[in-house]
N, C-alpha and C positions, 0 to 999 in steps of 0.2 A: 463388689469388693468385700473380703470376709474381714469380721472384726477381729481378728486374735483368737486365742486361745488355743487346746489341748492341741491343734494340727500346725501351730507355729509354734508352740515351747520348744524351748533346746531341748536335746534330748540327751547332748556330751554333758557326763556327767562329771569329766576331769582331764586333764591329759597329763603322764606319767613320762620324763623326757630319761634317753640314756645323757650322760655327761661325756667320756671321751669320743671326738671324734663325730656328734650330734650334735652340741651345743658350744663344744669349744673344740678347736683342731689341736689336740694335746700329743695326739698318734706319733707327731715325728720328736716329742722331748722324751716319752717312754721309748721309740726306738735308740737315741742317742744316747740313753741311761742304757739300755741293753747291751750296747756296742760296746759302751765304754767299759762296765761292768766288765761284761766277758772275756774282752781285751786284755784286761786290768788280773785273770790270772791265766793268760798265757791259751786262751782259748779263738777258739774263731764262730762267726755270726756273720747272718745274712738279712736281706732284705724278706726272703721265705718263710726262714725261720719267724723274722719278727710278726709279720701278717699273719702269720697262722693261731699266734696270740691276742691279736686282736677280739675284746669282748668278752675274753676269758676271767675267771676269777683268779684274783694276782698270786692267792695259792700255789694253783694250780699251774700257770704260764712261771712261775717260779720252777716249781718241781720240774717244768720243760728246760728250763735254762740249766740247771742245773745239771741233768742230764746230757743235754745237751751241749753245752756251753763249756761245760767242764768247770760251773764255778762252784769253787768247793766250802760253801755254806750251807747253814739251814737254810730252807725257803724261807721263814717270817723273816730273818736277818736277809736276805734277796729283796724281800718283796720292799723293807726299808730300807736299803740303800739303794732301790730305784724310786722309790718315793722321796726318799732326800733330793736325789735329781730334781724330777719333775715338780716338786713345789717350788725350788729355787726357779725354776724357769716361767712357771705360772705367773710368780712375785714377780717379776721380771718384765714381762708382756702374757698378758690374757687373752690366746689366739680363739676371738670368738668368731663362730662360724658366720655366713650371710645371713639377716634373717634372724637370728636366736634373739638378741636383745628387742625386735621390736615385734615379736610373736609372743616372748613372756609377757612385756609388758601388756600387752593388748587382755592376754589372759590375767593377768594383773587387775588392769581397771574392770574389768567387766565381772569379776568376783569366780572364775572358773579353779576350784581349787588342782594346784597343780604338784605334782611330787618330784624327785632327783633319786633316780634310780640306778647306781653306779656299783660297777666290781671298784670302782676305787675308794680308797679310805678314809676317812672322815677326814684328816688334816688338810686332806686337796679339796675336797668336795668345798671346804666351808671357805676356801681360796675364791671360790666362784661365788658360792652364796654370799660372801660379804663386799661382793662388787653390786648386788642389785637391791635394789629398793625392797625394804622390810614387806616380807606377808607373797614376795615374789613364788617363794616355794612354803604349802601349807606342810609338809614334811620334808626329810631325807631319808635314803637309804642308801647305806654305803655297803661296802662287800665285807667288813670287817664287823658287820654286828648279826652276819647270816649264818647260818649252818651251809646251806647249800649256794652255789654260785651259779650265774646262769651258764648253762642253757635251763638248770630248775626254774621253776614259775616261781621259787619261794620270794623273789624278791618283788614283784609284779604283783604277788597273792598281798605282800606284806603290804606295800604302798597304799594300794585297795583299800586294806583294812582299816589301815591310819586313818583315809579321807573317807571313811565310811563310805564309797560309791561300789557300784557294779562293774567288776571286769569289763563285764559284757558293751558298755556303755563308756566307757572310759577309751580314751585312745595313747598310745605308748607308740613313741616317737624314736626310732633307732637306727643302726648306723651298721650292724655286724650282722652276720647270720647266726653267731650266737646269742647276743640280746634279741632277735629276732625269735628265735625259739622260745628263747624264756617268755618271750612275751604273749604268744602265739599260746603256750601250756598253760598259760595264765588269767587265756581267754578273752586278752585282750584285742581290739580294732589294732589293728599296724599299722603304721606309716614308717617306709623306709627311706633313707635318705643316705644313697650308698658312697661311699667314703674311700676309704684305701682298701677295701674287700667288694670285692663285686656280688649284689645281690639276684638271686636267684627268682623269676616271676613266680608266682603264686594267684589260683585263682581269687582267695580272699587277701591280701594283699597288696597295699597302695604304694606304688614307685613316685619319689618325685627326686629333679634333680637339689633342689636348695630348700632349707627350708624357709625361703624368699615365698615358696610358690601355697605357701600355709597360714590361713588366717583363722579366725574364732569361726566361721559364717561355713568356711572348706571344712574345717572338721567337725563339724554338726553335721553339715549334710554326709558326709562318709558314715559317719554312724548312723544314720537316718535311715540311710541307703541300705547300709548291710543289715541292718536288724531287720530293717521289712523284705530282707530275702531276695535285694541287688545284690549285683558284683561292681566293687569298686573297679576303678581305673585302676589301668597295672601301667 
């Protein structure tokens, strides 16, 4: 029997969670704000159209509505009157996904510093962060304090930065094949957790269906894995 040391240390340096649709099922109140919105000047929206926003920076899935939709605003005035929506509805019930609340906390007590990496705005984000026990997330990053939105890594590169750890070693928990990219350019480990967009297999990329199926002990060894030049489980 070995005593410990450098070949049992962890070796996950953080894990970096997306927030709609990974940690809380929020997908169908931004769809119901879309619908309404659109509605609301004489336009038409679908199920397609809303998916294909999925993940996107709220800018940007703005400027698609818009276009789109035929709603005749700025985008920053879009992106806030679908954020008026969706906090009312957050305040309302917190649809947390399977799994999220006892996966943070596990990362909680065992001191794994963990980030919130979201196209959504800080007014929602802190909706969620003020449902969980102090020190749950050692940062935020929301979409509204970026330059670029994912698919960039900017947001993933920023987290990183904050908790001072290695991409490389860090695992980023996601839902879309666009925070999927961002996280992927970012360098980070993925685990995807597919949602109301179907993800795509990737050799270095981990599928699971819940994140029931994720513990502190699973994402160690996936990084363990992939750095010594394994292929995760797809």
């Amino acid at each position: 029997m070995g005593s410990g040391g450098a070949s049992t240390a962890r070796v996950l340096q953080a894990v970096l969670f997306d927030m709609d649709g990974t940690l809380v099922d929020t997908e169908p109140y931004w769809i119901a704000a879309e619908y309404a919105l659109v509605e609301s000047f004489g336009g038409t929206w679908n199920d397609t159209h809303a998916h294909a926003l999925v993940g996107n920076a709220l800018l940007a899935s703005a400027e698609y509505i818009r276009e789109v939709g035929g709603v005749d605003l700025d985008p920053p005035e879009i992106v806030e009157r679908l954020l008026d929506d969706v906090v009312r509805a957050v305040v309302r019930d917190m649809p947390w996904q399977p799994g999220a609340l006892e996966l943070v906390t596990e990362l909680r007590d065992h001191q794994i510093p963990c980030a919130l990496v979201t196209m959504s705005y800080q007014r929602l984000a802190r909706t969620l962060t003020d449902q969980l026990a102090e020190g749950s997330f050692t940062t935020v990053v929301t979409g509204d304090e970026l330059r670029e939105g994912k698919p960039h890594p900017e947001a993933y590169l920023t987290a990183a930065a904050r908790l001072g750890v290695d991409p490389a070693y860090s695992v980023a928990i996601e839902d879309s094949p666009t925070g999927i990219a961002s996280a992927e350019a970012a360098g980070c480990v993925v685990v995807a957790v597919p949602h109301l967009v179907p993800i795509e297999p990737a050799p270095m990329r981990t599928v699971v269906a819940s994140l029931t199926d994720l513990t502190l002990d699973t994402l160690d060894a996936l990084v363990r894995t992939i750095r010594s030049g394994g292929a995760p489980p797809v």
